[in-house]
C-alpha positions in Angstrom: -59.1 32.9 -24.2 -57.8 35.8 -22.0 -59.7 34.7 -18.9 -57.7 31.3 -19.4 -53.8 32.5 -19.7 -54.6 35.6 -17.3 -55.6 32.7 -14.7 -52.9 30.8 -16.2 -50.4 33.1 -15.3 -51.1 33.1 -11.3 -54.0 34.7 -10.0 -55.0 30.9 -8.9 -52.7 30.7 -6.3 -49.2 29.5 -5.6 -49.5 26.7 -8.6 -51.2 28.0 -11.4 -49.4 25.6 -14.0 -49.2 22.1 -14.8 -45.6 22.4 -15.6 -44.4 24.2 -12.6 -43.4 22.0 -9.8 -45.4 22.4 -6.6 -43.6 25.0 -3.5 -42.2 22.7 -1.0 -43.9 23.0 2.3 -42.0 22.2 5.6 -44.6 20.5 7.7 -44.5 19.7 11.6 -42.2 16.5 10.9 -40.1 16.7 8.8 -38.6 13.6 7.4 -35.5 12.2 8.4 -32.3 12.5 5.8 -31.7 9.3 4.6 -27.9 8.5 3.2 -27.7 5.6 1.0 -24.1 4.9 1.5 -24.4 4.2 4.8 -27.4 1.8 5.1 -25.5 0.2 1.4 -22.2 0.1 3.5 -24.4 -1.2 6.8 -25.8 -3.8 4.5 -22.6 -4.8 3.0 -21.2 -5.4 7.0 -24.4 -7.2 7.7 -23.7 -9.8 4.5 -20.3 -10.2 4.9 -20.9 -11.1 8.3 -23.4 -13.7 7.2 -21.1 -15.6 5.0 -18.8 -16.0 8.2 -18.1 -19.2 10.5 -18.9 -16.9 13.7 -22.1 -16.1 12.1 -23.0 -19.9 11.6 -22.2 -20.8 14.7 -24.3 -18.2 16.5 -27.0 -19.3 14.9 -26.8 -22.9 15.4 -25.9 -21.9 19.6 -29.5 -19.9 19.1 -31.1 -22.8 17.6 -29.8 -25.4 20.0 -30.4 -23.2 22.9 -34.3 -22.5 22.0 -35.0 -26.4 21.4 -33.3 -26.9 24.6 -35.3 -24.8 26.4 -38.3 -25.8 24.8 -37.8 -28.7 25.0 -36.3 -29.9 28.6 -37.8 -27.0 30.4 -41.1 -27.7 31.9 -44.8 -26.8 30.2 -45.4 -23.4 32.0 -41.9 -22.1 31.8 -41.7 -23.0 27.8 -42.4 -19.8 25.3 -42.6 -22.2 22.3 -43.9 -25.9 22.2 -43.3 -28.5 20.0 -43.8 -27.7 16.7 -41.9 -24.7 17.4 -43.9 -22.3 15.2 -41.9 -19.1 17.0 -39.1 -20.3 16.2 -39.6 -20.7 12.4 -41.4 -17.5 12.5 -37.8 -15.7 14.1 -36.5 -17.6 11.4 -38.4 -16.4 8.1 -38.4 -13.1 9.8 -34.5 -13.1 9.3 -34.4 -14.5 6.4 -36.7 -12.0 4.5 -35.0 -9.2 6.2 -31.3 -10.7 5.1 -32.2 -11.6 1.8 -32.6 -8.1 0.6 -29.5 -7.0 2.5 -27.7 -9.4 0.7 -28.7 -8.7 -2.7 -28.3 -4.5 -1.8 -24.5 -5.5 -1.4 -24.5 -7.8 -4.2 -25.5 -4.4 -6.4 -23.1 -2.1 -4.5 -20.2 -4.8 -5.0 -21.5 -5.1 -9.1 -21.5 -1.2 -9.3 -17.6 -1.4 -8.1 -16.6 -4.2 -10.4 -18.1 -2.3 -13.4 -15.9 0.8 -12.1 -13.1 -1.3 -12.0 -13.8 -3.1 -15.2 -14.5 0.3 -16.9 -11.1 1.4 -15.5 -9.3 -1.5 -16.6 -10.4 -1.4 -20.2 -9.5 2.2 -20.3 -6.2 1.4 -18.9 -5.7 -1.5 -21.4 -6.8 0.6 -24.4 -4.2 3.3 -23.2 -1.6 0.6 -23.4 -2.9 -0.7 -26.5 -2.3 2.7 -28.1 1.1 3.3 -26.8 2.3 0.0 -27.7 1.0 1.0 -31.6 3.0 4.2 -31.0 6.3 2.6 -30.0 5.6 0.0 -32.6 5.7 2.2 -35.0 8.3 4.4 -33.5 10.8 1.2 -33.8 9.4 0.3 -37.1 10.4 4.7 -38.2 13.9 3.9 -36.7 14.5 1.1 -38.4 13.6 2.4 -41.8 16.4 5.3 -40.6 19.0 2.9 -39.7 18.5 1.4 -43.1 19.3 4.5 -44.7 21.8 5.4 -42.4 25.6 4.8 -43.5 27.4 2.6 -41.5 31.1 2.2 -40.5 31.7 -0.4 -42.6 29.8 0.7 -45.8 31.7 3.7 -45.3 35.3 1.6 -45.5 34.4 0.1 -48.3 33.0 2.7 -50.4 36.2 4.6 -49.3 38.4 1.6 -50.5 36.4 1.6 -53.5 37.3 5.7 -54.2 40.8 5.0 -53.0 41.3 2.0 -56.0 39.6 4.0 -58.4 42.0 7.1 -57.8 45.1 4.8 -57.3 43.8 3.5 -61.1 43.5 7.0 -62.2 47.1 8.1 -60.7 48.7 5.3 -62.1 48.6 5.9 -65.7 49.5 9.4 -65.0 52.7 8.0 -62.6 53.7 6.3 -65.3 53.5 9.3 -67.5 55.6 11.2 -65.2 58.3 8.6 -65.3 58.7 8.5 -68.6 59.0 12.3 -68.8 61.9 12.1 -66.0 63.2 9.5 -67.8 63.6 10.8 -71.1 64.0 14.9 -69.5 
């Protein structure tokens, strides 16, 4: 059992366990650095350019020059007879490269609307929540207002307290003119 975990430990060479990832070794050629953002943005060029008029025109110049050619030109000067089998193999050739290309930016262009969409629903929910806040903000000040005296509950509760002390000081008026009057 000590045989195994002295061995274990590294007298086996570089990689002695299963769980240690192997050294990397820098051979002769080394391979090139590849940057997904640019071949993603290079494929989102190359699709957008697709779905153009310019594109669809070049291509139909291409195809009505080659069947031209082809097909005017005479037999030893011709690179592709009749059934034009180069021409559909250009063709498929394009096709299966531009299909992919298309569907890389498809993915790039999903990635950015679920960005955007993420953003936008964290926006909305921040809006959300500060429109509750001022909601109940308003619905705080309201309740104060309420309770608040106004101007013109305060006239009338002071017209109310001046009547009552006019009704108080009048029986005692009326008092004091009968003292002056009999004094």
């Amino acid at each position: 059992m000590t045989d195994r975990n002295e061995r274990a430990k590294g007298d086996e060479g570089p990689r002695a366990r299963l769980d240690t990832p192997q050294e990397q070794r820098h051979g002769f050629f080394r391979r090139p650095a590849r940057d997904s953002d640019r071949f993603g943005s290079f494929a989102e060029t190359f699709a957008r350019f697709m779905g153009t008029a310019r594109f669809l025109l070049y291509m139909t110049a291409f195809v009505l020059i080659w069947l031209a050619w082809n097909a005017v030109v005479p037999e030893g000067y011709q690179w592709d007879a009749y059934p034009f089998i180069f021409l559909t193999l250009m063709l498929s050739l394009q096709a299966s490269y531009a299909a992919p290309l298309i569907l890389l930016a498809q993915n790039r262009q999903e990635m950015r609307d679920r960005v955007i969409a993420d953003q936008d629903r964290k926006a909305a929910s921040r809006a959300h929540a500060d429109m509750e806040f001022l909601a109940r903000e308003v619905a705080s000040l309201r309740m104060a207002v309420g309770e608040v005296a106004t101007r013109d509950y305060l006239r009338s509760e002071l017209r109310g307290l001046l009547a009552e002390l006019d009704q108080r000081a009048a029986p005692e008026d009326d008092a004091r003119d009968r003292d002056d009057a009999e004094g």
